[in-house]
N, C-alpha and C positions, 0 to 999 in steps of 0.2 A: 672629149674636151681636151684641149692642146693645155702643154702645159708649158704659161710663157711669164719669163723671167722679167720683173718688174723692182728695175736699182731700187735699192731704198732712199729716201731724200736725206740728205745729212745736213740737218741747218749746223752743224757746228764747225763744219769746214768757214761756211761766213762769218770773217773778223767782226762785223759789224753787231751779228746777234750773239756772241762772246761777249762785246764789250759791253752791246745793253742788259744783257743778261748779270755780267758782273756789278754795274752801277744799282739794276734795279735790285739785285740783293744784298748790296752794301746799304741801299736804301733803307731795303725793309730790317737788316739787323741792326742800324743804330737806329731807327724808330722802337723797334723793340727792346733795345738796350734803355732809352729812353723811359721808357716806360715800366722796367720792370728792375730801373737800379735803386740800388740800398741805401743810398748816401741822397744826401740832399743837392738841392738846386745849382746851387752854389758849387759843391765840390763834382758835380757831375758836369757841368761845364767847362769848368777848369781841367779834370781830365781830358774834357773833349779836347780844349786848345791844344793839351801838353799832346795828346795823342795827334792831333790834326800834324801839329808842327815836325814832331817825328814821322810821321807819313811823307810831308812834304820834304823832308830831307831825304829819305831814303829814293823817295822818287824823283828827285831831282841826278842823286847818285845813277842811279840806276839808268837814267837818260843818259848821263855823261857817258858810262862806261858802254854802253848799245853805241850812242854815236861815234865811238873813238874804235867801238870793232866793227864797224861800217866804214869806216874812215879807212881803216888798214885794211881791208876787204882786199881791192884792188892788189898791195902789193903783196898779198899772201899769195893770190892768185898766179900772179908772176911768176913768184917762188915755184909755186904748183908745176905750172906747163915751162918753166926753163926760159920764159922769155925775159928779155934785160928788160922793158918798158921804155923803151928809146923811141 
């Protein structure tokens, strides 16, 4: 019997099964947080928003500063190999 080498498959190289991967378990821990908080209806919604909205801040942040080190990509690169960009 030969013995022949077989790559292993790596779904985690694809961004795509990361990303559903992470929604579908944000999914399932606020359904379970749902389900198994202390506080009533009322104050567990209102967490929800305060927490939704500080999400959306940080993630808004967080786009900014990715976009603005994308943006400066190019002339670091420059910097990098010595050339003016002319």
């Amino acid at each position: 019997m030969g013995n022949t080498y077989m790559e292993p498959v790596s779904t985690v190289r694809n961004p795509t099964n990361v990303i559903l991967g992470l929604l579908l378990g944000g999914l399932i821990g606020a359904t379970a947080m749902l389900f198994l908080a202390p506080q009533s209806g009322r104050l567990t919604r209102a967490l929800l928003q305060r927490k939704s909205t500080e999400l959306r801040s940080r993630t808004t942040d967080l786009g900014k500063r990715a976009l603005a080190q994308i943006e400066s990509l190019p002339t670091k690169l420059r910097q990098v190999t010595g050339q003016s960009g002319e």
